[in-house]
MILO-350112 format. One line per 5 residues: number of its first residue (from 0); their letters; for each residue x, y, z of N, C-alpha, C. Coordinates in Angstrom, 3 decimals. Each point is the difference from the previous one (the first is absolute). Last residue first. Layout:
<rs>
NUM = a = X,Y,Z,X,Y,Z,X,Y,Z | ...
</rs>
This chain:
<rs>
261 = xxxxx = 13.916,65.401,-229.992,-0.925,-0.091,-0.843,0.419,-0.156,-1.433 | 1.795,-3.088,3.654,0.593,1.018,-0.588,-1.556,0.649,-0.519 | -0.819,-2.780,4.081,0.934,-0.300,-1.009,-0.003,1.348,-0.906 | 0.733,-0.207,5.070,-1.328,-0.302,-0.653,1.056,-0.182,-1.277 | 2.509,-2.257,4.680,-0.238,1.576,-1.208,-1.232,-0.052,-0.975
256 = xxxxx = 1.004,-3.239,4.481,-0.035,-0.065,-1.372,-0.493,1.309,-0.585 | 3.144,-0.643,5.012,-1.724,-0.086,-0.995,-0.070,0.539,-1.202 | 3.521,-3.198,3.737,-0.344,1.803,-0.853,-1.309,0.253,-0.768 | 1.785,-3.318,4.200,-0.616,0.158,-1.034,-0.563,1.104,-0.527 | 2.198,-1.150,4.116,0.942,-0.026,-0.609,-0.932,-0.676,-1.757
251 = xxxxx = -3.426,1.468,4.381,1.474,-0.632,-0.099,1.158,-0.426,-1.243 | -5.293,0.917,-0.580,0.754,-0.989,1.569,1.216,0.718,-0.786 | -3.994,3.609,-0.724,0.711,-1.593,-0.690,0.642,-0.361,0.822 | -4.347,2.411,1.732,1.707,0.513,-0.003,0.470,-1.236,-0.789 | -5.359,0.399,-0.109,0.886,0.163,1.252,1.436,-0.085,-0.772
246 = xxxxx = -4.441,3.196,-1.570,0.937,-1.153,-0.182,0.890,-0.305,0.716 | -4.233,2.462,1.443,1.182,0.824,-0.606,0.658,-2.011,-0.488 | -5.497,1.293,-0.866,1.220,-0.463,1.063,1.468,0.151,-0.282 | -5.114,0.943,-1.993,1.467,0.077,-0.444,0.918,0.282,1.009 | -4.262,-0.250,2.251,0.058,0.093,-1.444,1.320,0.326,-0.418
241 = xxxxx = -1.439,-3.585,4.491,0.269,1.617,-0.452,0.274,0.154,-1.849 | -2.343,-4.644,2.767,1.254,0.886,-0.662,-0.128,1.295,-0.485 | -3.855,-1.737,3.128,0.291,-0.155,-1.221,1.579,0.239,-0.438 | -2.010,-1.538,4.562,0.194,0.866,-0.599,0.623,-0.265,-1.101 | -2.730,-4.143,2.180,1.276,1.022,0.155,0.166,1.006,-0.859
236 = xxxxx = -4.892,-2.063,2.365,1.038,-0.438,-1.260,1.501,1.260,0.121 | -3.315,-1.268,4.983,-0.069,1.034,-1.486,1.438,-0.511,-1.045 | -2.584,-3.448,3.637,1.021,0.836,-0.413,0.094,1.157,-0.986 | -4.148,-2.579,2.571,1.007,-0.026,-1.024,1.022,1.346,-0.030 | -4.599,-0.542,2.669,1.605,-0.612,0.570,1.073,-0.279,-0.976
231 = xxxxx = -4.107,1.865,-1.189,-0.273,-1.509,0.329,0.831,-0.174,0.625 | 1.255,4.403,-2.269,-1.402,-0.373,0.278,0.171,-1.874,-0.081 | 4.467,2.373,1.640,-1.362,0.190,-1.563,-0.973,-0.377,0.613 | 4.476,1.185,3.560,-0.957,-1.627,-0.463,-0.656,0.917,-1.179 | 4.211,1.888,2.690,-1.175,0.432,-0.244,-0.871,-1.352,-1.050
226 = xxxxx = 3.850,-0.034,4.308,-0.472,-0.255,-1.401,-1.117,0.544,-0.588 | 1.333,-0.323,4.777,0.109,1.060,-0.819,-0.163,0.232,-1.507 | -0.975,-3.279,4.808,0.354,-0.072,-1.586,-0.190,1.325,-0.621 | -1.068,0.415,5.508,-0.112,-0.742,-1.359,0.839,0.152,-1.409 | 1.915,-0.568,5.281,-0.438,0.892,-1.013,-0.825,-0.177,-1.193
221 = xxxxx = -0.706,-2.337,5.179,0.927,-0.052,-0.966,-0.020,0.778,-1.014 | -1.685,0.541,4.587,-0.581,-1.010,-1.360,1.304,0.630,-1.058 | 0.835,0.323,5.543,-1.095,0.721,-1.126,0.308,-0.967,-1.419 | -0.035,-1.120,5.432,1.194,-0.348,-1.019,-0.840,0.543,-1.198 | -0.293,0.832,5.575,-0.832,0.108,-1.329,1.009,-0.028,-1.315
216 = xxxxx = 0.445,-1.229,5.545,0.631,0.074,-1.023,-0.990,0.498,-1.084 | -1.077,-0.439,5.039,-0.035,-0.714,-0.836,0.502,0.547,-1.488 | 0.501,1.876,5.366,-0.987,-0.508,-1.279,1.047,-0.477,-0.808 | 0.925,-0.250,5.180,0.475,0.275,-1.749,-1.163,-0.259,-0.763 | -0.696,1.310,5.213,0.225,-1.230,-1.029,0.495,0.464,-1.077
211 = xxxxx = 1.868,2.726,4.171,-1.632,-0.164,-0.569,0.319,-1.204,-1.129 | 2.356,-0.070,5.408,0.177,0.880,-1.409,-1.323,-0.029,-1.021 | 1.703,1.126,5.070,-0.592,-1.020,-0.969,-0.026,0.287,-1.255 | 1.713,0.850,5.462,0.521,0.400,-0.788,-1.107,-1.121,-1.235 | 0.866,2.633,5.541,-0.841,-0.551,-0.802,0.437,-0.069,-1.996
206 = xxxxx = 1.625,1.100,5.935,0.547,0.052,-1.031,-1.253,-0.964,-1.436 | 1.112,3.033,5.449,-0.545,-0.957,-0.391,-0.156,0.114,-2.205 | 2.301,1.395,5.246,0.315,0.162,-1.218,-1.143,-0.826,-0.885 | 2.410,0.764,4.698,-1.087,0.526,-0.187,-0.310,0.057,-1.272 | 4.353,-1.892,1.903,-0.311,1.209,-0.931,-1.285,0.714,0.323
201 = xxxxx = -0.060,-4.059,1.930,1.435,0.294,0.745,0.159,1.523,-0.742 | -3.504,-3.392,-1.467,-0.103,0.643,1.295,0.992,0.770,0.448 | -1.529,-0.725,-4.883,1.097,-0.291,0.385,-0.311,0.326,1.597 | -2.972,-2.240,-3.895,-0.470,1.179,1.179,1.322,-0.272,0.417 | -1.974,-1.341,-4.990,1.060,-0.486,1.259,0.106,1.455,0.664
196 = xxxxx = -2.853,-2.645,-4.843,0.600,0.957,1.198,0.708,-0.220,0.673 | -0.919,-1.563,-5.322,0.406,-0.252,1.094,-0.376,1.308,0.968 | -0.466,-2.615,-5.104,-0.848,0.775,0.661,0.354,0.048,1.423 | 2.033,-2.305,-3.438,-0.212,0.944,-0.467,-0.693,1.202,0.529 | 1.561,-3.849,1.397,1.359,0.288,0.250,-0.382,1.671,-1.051
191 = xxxxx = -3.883,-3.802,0.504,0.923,0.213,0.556,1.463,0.136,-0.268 | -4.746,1.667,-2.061,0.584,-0.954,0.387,0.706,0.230,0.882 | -3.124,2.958,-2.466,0.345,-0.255,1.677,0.173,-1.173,0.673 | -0.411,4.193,-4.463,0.575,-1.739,0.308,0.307,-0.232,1.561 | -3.935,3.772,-2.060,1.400,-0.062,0.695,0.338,-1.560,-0.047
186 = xxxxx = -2.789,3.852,-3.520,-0.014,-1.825,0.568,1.521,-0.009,0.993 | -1.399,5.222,-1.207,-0.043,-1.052,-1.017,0.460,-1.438,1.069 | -0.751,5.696,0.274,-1.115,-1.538,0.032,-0.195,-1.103,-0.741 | 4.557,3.801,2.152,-1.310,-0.803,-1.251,-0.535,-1.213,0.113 | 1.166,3.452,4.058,0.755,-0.866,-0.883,-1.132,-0.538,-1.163
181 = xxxxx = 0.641,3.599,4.499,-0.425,-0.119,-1.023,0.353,-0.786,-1.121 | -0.219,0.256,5.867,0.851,0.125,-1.583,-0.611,-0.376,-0.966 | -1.165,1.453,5.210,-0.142,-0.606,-0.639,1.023,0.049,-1.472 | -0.513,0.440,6.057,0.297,0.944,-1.093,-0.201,-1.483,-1.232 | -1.420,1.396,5.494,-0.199,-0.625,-1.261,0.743,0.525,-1.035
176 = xxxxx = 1.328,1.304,4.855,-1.208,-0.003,-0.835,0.138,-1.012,-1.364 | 2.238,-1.167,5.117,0.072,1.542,-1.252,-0.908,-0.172,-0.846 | 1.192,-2.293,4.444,-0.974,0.870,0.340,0.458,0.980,-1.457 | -0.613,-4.508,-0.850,-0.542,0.678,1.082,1.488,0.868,0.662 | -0.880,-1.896,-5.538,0.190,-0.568,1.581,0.073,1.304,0.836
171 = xxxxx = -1.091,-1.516,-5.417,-0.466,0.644,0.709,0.604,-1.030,1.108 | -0.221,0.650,-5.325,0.814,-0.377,0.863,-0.481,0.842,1.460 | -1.691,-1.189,-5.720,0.077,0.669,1.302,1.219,-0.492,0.806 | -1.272,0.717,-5.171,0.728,-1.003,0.986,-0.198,1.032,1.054 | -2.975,-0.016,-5.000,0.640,0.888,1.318,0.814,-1.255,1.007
166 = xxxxx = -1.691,0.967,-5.843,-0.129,-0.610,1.094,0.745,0.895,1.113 | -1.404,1.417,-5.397,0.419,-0.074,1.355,-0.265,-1.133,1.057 | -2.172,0.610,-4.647,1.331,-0.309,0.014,1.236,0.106,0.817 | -5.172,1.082,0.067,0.052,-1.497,0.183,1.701,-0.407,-0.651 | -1.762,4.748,3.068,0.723,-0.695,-1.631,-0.115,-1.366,-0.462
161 = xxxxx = -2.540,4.129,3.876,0.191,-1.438,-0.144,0.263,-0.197,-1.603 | 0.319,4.009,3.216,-0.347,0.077,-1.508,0.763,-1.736,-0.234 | 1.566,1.778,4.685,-0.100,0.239,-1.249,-1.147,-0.205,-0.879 | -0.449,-0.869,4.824,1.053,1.391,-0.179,-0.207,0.323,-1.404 | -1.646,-3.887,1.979,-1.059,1.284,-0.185,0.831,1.218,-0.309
156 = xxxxx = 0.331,-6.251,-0.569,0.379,1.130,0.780,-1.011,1.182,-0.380 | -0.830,-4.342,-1.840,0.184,0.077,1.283,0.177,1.150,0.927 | 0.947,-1.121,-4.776,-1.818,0.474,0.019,-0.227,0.105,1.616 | 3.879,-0.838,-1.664,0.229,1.335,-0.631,-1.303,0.063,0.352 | 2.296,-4.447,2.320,-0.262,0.416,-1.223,-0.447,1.764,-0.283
151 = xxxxx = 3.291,-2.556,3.827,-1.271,0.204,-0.034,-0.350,0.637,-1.666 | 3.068,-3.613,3.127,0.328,0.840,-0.733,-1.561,0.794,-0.510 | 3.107,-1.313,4.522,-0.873,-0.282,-0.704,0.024,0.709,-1.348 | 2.478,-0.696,5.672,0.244,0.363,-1.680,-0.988,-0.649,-0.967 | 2.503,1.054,5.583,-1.000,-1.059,-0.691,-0.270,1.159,-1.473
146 = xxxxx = 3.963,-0.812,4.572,-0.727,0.840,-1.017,-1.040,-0.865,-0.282 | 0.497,-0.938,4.543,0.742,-0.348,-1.379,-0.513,1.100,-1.027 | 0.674,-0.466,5.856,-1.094,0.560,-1.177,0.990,-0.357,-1.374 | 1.451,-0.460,5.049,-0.765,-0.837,-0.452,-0.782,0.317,-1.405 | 1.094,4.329,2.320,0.263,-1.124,0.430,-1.009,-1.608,-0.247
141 = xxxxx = 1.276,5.156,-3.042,-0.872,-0.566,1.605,0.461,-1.256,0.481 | 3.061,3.240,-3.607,-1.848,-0.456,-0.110,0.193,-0.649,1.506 | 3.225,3.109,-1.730,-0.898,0.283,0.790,-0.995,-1.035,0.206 | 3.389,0.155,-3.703,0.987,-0.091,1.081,-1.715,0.347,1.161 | -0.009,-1.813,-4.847,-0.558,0.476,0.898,0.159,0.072,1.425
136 = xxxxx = 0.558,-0.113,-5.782,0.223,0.209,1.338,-0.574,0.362,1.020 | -0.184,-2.345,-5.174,-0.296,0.514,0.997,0.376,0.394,1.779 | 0.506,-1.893,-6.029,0.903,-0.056,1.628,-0.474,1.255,1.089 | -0.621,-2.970,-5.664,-0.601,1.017,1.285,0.832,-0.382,1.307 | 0.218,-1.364,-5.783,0.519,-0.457,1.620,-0.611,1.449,0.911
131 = xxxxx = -1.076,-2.226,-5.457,-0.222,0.794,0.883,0.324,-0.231,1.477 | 0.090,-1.585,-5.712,-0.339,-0.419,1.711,0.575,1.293,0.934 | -0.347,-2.366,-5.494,0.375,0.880,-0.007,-0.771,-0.106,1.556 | 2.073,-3.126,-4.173,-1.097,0.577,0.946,0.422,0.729,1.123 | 3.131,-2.083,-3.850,-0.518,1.606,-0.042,-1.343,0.180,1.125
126 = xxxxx = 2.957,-4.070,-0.924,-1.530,0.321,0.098,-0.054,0.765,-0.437 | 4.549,-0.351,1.522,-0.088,-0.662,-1.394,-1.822,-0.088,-0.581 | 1.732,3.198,3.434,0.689,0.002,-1.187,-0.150,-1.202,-1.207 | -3.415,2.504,3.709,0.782,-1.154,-0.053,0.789,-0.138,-1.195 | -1.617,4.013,3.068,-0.335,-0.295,-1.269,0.548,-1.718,0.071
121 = xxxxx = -1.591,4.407,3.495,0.921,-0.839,-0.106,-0.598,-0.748,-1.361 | -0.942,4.383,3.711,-0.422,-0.896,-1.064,0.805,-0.270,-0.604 | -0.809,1.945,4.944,1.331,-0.652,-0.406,-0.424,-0.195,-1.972 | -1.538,3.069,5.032,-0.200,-1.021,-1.340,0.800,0.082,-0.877 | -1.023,1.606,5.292,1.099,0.239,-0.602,-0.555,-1.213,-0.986
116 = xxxxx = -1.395,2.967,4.607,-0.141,-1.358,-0.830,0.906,0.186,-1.489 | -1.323,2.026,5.330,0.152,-0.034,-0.536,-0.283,-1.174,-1.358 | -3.954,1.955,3.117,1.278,-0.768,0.191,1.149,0.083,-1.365 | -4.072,3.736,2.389,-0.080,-1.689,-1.078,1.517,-0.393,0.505 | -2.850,2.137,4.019,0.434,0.329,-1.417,0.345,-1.108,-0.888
111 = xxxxx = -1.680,-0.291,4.377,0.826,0.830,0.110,0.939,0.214,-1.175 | -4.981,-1.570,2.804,0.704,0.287,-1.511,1.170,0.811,-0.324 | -3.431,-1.934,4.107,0.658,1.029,0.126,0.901,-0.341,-1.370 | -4.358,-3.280,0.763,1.205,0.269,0.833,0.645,1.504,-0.895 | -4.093,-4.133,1.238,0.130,1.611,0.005,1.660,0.266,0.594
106 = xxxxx = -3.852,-3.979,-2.625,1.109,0.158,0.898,0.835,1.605,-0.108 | -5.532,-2.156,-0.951,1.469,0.263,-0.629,1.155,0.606,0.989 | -4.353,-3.381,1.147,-0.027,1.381,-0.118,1.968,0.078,-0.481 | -4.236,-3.902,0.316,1.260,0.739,-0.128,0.799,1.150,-0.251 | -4.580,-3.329,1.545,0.901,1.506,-0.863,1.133,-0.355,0.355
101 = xxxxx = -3.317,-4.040,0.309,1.055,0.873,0.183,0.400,1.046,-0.467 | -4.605,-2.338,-0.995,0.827,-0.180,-0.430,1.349,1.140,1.080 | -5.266,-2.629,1.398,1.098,1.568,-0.751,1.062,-0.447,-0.438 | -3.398,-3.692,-0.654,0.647,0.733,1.003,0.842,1.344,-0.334 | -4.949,-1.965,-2.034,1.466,0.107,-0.482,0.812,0.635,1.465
96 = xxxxx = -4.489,-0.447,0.314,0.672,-1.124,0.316,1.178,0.091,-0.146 | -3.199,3.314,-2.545,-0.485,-0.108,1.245,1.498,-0.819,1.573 | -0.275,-0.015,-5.261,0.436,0.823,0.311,-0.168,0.757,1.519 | -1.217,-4.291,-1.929,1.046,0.775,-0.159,0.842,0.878,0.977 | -4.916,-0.740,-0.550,0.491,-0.659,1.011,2.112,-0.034,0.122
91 = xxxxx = -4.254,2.013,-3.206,0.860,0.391,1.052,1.115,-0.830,1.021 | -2.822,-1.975,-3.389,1.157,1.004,-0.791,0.305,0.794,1.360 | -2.804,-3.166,1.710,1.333,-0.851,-1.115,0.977,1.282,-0.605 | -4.275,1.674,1.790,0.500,-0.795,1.129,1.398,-0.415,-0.770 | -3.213,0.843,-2.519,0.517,1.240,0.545,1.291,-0.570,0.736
86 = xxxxx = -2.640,-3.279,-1.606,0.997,0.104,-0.778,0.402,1.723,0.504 | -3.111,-2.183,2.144,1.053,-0.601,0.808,0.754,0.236,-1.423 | -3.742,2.185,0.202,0.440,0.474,0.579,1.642,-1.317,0.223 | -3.245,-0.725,-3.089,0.457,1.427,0.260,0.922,0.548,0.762 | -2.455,-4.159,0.616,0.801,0.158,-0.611,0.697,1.134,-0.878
81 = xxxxx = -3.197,0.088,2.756,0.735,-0.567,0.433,1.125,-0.352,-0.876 | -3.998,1.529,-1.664,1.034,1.575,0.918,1.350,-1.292,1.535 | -3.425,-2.190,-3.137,1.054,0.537,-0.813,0.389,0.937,0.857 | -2.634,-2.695,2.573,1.346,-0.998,-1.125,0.757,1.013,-1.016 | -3.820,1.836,1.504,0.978,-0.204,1.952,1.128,-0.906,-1.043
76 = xxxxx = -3.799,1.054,-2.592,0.804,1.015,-0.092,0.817,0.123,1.296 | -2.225,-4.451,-1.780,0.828,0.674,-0.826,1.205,1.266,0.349 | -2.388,-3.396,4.084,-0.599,0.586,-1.217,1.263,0.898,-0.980 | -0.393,-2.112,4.743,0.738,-1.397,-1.208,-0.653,0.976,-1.477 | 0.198,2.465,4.013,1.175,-0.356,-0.186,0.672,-1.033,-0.525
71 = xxxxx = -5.225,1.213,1.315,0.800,1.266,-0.911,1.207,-0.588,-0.294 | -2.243,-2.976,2.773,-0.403,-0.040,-1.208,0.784,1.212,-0.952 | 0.439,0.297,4.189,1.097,-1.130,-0.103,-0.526,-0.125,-1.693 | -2.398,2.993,2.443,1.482,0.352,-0.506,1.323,-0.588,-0.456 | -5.274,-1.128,1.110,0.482,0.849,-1.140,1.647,0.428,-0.397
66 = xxxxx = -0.936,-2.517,4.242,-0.298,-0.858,-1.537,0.170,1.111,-1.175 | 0.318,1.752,4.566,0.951,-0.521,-0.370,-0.073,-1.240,-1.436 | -3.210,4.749,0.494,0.303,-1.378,1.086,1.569,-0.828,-0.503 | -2.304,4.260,-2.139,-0.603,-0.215,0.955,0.211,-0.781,1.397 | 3.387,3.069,-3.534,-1.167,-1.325,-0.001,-0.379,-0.279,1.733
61 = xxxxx = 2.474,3.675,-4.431,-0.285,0.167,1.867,-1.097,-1.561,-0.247 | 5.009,2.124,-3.068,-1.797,-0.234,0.269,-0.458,-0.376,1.484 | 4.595,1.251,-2.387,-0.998,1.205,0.532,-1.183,-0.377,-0.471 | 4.143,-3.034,-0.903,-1.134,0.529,-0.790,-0.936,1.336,0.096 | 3.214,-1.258,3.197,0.901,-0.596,-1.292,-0.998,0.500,-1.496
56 = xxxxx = -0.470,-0.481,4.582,0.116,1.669,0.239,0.876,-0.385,-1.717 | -4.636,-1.890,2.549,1.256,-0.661,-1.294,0.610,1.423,-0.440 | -3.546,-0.916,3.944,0.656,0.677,-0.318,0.784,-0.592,-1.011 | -4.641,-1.008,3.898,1.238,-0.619,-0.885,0.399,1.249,-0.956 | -3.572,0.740,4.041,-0.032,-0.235,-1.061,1.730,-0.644,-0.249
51 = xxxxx = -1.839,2.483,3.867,-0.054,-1.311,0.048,0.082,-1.131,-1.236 | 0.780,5.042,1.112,-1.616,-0.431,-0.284,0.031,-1.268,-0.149 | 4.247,2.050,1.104,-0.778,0.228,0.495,-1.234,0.133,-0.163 | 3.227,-3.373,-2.937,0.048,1.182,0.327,-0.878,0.926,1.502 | 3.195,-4.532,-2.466,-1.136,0.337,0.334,-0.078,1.759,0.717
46 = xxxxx = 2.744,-3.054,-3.670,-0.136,0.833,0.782,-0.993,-0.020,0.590 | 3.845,-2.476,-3.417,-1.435,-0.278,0.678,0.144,1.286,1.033 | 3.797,-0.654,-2.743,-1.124,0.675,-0.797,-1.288,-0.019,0.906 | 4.371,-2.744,0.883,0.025,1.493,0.172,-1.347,0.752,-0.450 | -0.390,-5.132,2.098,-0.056,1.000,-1.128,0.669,1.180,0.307
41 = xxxxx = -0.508,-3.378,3.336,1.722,0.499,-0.517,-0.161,0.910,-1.585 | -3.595,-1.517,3.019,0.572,0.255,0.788,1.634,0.868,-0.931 | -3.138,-2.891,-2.119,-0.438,1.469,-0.335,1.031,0.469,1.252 | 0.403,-4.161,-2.117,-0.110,0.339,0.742,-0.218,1.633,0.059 | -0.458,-4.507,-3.782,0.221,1.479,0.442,-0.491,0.550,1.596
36 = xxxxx = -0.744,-4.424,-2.090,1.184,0.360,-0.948,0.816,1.018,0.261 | -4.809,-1.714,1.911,1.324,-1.339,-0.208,1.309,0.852,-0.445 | -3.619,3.047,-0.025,0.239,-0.161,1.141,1.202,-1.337,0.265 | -1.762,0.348,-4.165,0.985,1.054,0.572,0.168,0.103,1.170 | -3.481,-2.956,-1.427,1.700,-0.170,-0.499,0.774,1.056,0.172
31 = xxxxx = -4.437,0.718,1.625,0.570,-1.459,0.465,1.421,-0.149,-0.551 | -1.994,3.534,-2.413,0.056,0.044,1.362,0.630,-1.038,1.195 | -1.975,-0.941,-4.126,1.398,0.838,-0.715,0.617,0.767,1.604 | -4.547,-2.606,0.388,1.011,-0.803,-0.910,1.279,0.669,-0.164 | -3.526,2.867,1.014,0.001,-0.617,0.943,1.411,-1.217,-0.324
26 = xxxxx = -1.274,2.266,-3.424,0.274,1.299,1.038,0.153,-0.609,1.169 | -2.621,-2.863,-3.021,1.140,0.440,-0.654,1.204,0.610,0.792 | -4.579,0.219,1.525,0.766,-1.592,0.076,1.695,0.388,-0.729 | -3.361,3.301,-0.435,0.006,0.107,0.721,1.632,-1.237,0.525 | -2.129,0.401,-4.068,1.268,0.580,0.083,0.738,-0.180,1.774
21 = xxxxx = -4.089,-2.598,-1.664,1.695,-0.539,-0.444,0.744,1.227,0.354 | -4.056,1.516,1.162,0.343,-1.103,0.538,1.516,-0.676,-0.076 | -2.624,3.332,-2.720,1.132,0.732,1.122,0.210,-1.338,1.242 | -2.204,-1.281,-4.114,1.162,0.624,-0.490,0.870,0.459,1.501 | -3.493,-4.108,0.781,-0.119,1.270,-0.318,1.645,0.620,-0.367
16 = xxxxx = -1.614,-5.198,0.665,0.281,1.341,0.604,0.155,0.967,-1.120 | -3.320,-4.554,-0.283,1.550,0.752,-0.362,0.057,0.967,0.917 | -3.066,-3.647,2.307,0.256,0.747,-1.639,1.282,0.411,-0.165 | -1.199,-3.343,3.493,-0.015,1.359,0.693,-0.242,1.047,-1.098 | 0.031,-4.923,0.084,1.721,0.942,-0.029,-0.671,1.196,0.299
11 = xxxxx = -3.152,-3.664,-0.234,0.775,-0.207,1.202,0.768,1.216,-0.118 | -0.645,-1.611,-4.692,-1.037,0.080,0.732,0.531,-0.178,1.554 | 2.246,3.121,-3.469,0.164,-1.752,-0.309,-1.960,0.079,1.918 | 1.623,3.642,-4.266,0.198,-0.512,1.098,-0.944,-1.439,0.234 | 0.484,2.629,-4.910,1.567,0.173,0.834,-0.140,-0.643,1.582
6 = xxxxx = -4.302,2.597,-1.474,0.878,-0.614,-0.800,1.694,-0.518,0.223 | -4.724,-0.406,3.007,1.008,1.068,-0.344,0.991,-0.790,-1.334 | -3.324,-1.983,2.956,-0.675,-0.293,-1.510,0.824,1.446,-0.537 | 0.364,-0.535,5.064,0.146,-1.521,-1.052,0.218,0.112,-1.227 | -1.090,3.536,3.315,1.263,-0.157,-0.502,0.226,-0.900,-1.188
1 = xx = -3.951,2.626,2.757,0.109,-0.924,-0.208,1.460,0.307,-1.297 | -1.927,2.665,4.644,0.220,0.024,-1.453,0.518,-1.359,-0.430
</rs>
C-alpha cells in the first residue's frame, strides 16, 4: 500500500498511525512512567489473582497485564476512590490512634455519717455587711486528708426545685458524708481578711468564713414640688378678699368716735 501521497505523512515515515495505534502507544508511554514512579510490589490495591489476571481491590476491576493496571491508577476513578478513601482514613484516624485515656475509678470508702457544724451570721457595725462563719467538725476524719469546700449554684444539684435565688456551700472530708448549706445567691467578696479558711489539726476543726458584697445604695429622687402650677407653669392669681370682712380691732388707748346725733 502506498503511503506517500497520504494526507498528513511525510515521505519514508511510514504514514500516520492509526486511532488504536496512538492509543495503543499512549498505554505503552503511561506504563513506562509508572513503572518509574510506582512499585506495584508495595501497592496495597494491586492483586493478582488465580487466572493470572491483575486485581484493583480499590476499584474492583480486573486487568489483563501489568500496563493496564498501571494505566488504570493514573485514571480519574483510581484518583478519586483514592482519595476517598485517604479522607476516611483522616476522620478515623483519631479516633483510631487516640491513646486510652486512664480510668480512674472512684475511691471506695465506708461513710460514717455527717459531721458536726455550727453557723455563726455576723453583721459589721459600722458597714452593716453582712458574713457568715462555719465550723465544722471533724473528730474522725482519715489520715493526711483536708476538708475541702465549694460553692455550687441551684441548677447543679437534684434534691430541690432549682431557685436562681438559692446557692449551696459544700463541705466534704473522708470518711463523713457530704453535707451542704443553703445561703443566698448573692456575689461573695473574696478578698483578703474577707474571705478566709483554716483546718485546726489539733481540734479537728475546720473553719470557713465570707462575707457577701454590699450593694449599692439607691438614693430615691427627690420629692416633687407640691405647688399646684396654672396652665403654662404660671402661678394661679391670689384669692379674692372675702365678702364683708370682719373689721380689725381699734389700737390701743383710742376710744372710738360715737355716730352723730340723729
Amino acid at each position: 500500500m502506498d503511503f506517500q501521497n497520504r494526507p498528513g505523512g511525510k515521505t519514508g515515515g511510514g504514514g500516520v498511525a492509526s486511532w488504536s495505534e496512538t492509543n495503543r502507544d499512549r498505554r505503552e508511554r503511561l506504563r513506562q512512567l509508572a513503572l518509574e514512579t510506582i512499585d506495584l510490589n508495595k501497592d496495597p490495591y494491586f492483586m493478582k489473582n488465580h487466572l493470572g489476571s491483575y486485581e484493583c481491590k480499590l476499584c474492583l476491576t480486573l486487568h489483563n497485564n501489568e500496563g493496564s493496571y498501571l494505566a488504570h491508577t493514573q485514571g480519574k476513578k483510581h484518583q478519586a476512590n483514592l482519595a476517598r478513601r485517604a479522607a476516611k482514613e483522616a476522620k478515623e484516624a483519631p479516633t483510631l490512634l487516640a491513646p486510652e485515656k486512664p480510668r480512674v475509678e472512684p475511691k471506695k470508702f465506708v461513710k460514717i455519717g455527717r459531721p458536726g457544724y455550727r453557723v455563726t451570721k455576723q453583721r459589721c457595725p459600722e458597714t452593716g455587711q453582712q458574713s457568715l462563719l462555719f465550723q465544722i467538725d471533724y473528730p474522725e476524719i482519715s489520715d493526711n486528708i483536708i476538708p475541702r469546700h465549694r460553692f455550687m449554684s441551684a441548677y447543679e444539684q437534684k434534691i430541690e426545685p432549682p431557685d436562681r435565688k438559692w446557692q449551696y456551700l459544700l463541705f466534704a472530708a473522708e470518711p463523713y458524708e457530704t453535707i451542704a448549706f443553703k445561703v443566698p445567691s448573692r456575689e461573695v467578696e473574696k478578698t483578703d481578711g474577707k474571705f478566709w479558711t483554716y483546718w485546726n489539726r489539733d481540734t479537728k476543726q475546720f473553719f470557713l468564713q465570707f462575707a457577701f458584697k454590699l450593694e449599692p445604695k439607691i438614693i430615691p429622687p427627690p420629692p416633687p414640688n407640691l405647688r399646684v402650677m396654672g396652665m403654662g407653669g404660671v402661678p394661679p392669681p391670689p384669692r379674692p378678699p372675702m365678702f364683708n370682712p370682719v373689721p380689725p380691732p381699734p389700737p390701743m388707748g383710742v376710744l372710738p368716735v360715737p355716730p352723730p346725733p340723729m
